[in-house]
N, C-alpha and C positions, 0 to 999 in steps of 0.2 A: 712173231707170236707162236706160230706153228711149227717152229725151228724147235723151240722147248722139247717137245717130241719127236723130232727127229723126219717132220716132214718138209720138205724142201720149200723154198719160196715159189716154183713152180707148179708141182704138188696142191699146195697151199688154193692160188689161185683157180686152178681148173675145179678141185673141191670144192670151194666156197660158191663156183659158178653153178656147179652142180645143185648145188642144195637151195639156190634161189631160181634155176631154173623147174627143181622137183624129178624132169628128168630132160635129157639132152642128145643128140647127136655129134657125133665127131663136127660137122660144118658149124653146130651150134655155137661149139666152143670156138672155134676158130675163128668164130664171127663174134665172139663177145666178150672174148678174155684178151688182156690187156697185162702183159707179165712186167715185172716189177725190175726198174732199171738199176743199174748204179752210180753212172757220173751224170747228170746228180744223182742224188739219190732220189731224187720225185719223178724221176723221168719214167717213161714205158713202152714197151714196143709189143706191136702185135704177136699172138701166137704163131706157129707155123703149122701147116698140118702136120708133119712128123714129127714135132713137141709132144702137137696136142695125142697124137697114136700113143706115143711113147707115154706120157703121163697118165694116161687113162688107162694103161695096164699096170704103172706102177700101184696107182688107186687101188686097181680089182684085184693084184694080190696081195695088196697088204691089209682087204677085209674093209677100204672106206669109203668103195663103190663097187656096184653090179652091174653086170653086162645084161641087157632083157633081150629076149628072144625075137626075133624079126628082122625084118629088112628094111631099113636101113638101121645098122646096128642102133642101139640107145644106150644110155647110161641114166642110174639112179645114183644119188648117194644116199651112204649108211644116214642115219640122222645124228645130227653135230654129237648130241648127247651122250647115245651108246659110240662114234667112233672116240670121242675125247677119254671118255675112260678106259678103253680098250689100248687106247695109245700111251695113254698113263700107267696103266697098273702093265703093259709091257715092257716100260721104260725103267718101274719100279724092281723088276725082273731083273732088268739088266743090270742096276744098282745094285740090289742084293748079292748077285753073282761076284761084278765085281769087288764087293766088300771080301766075300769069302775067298776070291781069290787072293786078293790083298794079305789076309790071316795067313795062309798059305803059305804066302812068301815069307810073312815075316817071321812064319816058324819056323820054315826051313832053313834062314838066314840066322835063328837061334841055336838051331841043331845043330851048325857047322861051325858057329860063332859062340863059344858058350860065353863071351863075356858079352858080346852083342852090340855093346856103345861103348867107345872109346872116350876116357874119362875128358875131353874135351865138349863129347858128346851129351853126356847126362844131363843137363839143364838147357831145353832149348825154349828162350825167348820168343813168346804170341805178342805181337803187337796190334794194336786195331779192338776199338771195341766189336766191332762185328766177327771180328776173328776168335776173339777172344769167349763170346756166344758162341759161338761156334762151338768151338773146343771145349767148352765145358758142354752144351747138348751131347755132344761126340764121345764123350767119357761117360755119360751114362747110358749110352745107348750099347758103348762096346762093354760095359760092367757084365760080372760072368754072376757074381754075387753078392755082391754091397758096394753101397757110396759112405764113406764118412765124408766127415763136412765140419768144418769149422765156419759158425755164421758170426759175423761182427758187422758194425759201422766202418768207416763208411763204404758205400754202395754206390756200383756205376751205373744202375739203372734203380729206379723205383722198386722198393723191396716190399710195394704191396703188391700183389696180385699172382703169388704162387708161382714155385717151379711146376710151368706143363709139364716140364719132360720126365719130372719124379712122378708128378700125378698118375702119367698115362702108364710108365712102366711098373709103380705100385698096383692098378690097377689091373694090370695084363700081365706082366711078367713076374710078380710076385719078389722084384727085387728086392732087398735088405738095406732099408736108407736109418742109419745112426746120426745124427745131428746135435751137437753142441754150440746153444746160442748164449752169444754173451747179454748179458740184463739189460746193457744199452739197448739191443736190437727191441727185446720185447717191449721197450716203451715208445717205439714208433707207433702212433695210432694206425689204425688196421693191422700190425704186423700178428698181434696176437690170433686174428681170427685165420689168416696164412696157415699159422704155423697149428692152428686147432686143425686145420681143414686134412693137414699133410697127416697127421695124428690119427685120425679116423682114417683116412686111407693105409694105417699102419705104419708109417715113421715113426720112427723110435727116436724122442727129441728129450734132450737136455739140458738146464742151466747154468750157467758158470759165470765165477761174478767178472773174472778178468779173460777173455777167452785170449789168447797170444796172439791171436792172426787168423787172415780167411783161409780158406783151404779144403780143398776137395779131394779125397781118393778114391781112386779107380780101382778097387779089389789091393791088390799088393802090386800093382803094373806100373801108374800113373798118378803123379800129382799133381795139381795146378793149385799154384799158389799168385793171388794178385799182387802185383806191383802198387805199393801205398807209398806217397812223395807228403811230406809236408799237412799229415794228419787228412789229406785226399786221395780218394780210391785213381788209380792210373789207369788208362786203357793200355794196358799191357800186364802180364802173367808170365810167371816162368811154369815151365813144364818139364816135370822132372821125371827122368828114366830110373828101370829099375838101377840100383845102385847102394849101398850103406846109407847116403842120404835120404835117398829113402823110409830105407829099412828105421830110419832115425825121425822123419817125419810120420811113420806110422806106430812108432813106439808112443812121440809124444803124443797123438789123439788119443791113446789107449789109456796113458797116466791120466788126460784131464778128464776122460771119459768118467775114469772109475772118482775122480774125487766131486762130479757133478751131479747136480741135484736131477732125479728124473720128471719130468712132464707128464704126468700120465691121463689116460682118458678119463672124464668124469663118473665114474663107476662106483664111487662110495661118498662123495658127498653129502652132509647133511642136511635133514630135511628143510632147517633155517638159512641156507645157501642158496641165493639166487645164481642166476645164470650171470647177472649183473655181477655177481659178487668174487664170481670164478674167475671174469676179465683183472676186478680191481685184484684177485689176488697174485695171477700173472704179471701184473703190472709192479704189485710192490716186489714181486722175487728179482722183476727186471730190476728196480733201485730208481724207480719213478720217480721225480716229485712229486707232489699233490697237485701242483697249476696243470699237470703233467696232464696226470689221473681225471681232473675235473676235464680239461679237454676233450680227452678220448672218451669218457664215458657220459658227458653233459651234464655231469652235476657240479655243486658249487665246492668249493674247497672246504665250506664246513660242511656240507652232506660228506666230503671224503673222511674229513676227521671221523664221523663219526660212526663210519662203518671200518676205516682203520684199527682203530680203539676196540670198536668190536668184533673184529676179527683176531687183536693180539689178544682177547678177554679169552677166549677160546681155544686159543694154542697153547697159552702162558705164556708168550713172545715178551721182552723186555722192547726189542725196537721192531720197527716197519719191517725191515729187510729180514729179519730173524721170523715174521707173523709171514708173510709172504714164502719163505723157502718149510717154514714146516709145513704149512700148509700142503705145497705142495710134494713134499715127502709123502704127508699123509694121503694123498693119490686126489683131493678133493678137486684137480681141476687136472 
């Protein structure tokens, strides 16, 4: 457990001795600490006193125990709480560091290399859905100034409950998230209050009736596009370097971008518009059915007809899908 931080299994033990004993003497520990074996692995053998000397200085200078004054020396420890974060937010340090080193290198290895990846190179294969999380958290996190996104069905994890990692960097870093979802997505029940929530946090989200594929960019750097078998999302993605292909997968977010309908906040909806009425009209842009609609919002399929009806009375809409997309041209959801 204490290994996470970088303190020893030894370490470990004489601490934990520490903080149940409040405070201790070198015999203390010598006499009560029991260090942690490996073949097997349940097995233990006592400390020695040169462990114990030796460990109780590593403690005192690494800030997660004190030495008190007097004869016969004693020891306190820090309390778990302030040392765990102390041990944390230094580890975090270290991460940081190493990330910028990491950048470092791999610009220098640009500066020298201007093609950079050998065309062998450009598309490298994430297999693993954990990995695959991964990698996509990791591309927003290295984002310098916008993610675009292409959102569709299907989906290898539940597509309700929001990207945290858009949230927290909308929220702090002021990053630029463009978003094209296809109409399928939006009739996922919950999916629409996801994509309201990202919206107020400032995503810029748009609809499209056919979206071509999922897809994430990473400024002009990175693409991850998911691997889809047989109309099922794959745990696996390619990830693609800079490259033409690239430059060719951020041409087409740009064309569907511009021929997609925008999602905007509710800032001009009229008075006769419920909150209710905002979802049903998200819902008809997605291309819902009504059994769909009656689901998600709990009403019967002739309460939908007939706030449908009343919704195309008001657009001039001829169908659903047409009462739904002007709608939300007109910015009402």
């Amino acid at each position: 457990m204490w290994q996470a931080v970088g303190v020893s299994g030894h370490e470990a033990a004489v601490y934990e001795a520490l903080v149940r004993h409040r405070q201790a003497t070198l015999s203390d520990i010598v006499a009560g600490v029991r260090l942690p074996g490996h073949s097997p692995p349940s097995s233990s053998k006592a400390i020695t006193r040169a462990q114990a000397t030796r460990t109780l200085g590593r403690l005192v200078d690494r800030g997660l125990a004190t030495r008190l004054p007097g004869r016969p020396a004693r020891y306190a420890a820090v309390p778990p709480e302030e040392a765990v974060a102390s041990l944390i937010a230094e580890r975090e340090r270290e991460l940081l560091r190493l990330r910028a080193h990491a950048h470092r290198l791999a610009e220098e290895v640009r500066r020298h290399d201007p093609t950079a990846h050998h065309p062998a190179e450009v598309i490298q294969v994430i297999e693993g859905a954990a990995n695959l999380r991964a990698t996509f958290v990791r591309l927003q996190r290295e984002a310098r100034k916008q993610i675009r996104g292409f959102d569709r069905p299907p989906y290898l994890d539940n597509p309700v409950g929001g990207n945290q990692e858009e949230n927290r960097l909308l929220d702090h870093r002021g990053l630029t998230y463009r978003v094209v979802y296809d109409q399928s997505a939006l009739a996922i029940p919950g999916r629409m209050a996801d994509i309201w929530q990202g919206i107020q946090r400032g995503e810029q989200a748009r609809v499209y009736r056919n979206v071509p594929m999922k897809m994430v960019l990473c400024d002009d750097r990175l693409a991850l596009i998911p691997v889809v078998k047989g109309g099922y999302q794959a745990d696996a993605a390619y990830l693609v370097h800079p490259s033409s292909l690239l430059d060719a997968f951020s041409e087409l977010f740009e064309a569907v971008w511009a021929r997609s309908v925008a999602v905007n906040k509710p800032n001009s909806r009229p008075d006769q518009l419920s909150s209710q009425d905002a979802d049903l009209i998200g819902l008809l842009a997605g291309g819902a059915t009504d059994e769909t609609i009656a689901r998600t919002l709990g009403w019967s399929v002739r309460t939908v007809h007939r706030h449908v009806h009343r919704i195309m009375s008001m657009v001039g809409a001829e169908t659903r899908f047409q009462a739904g997309m002007e709608a939300v041209r007109r910015g009402w959801i």
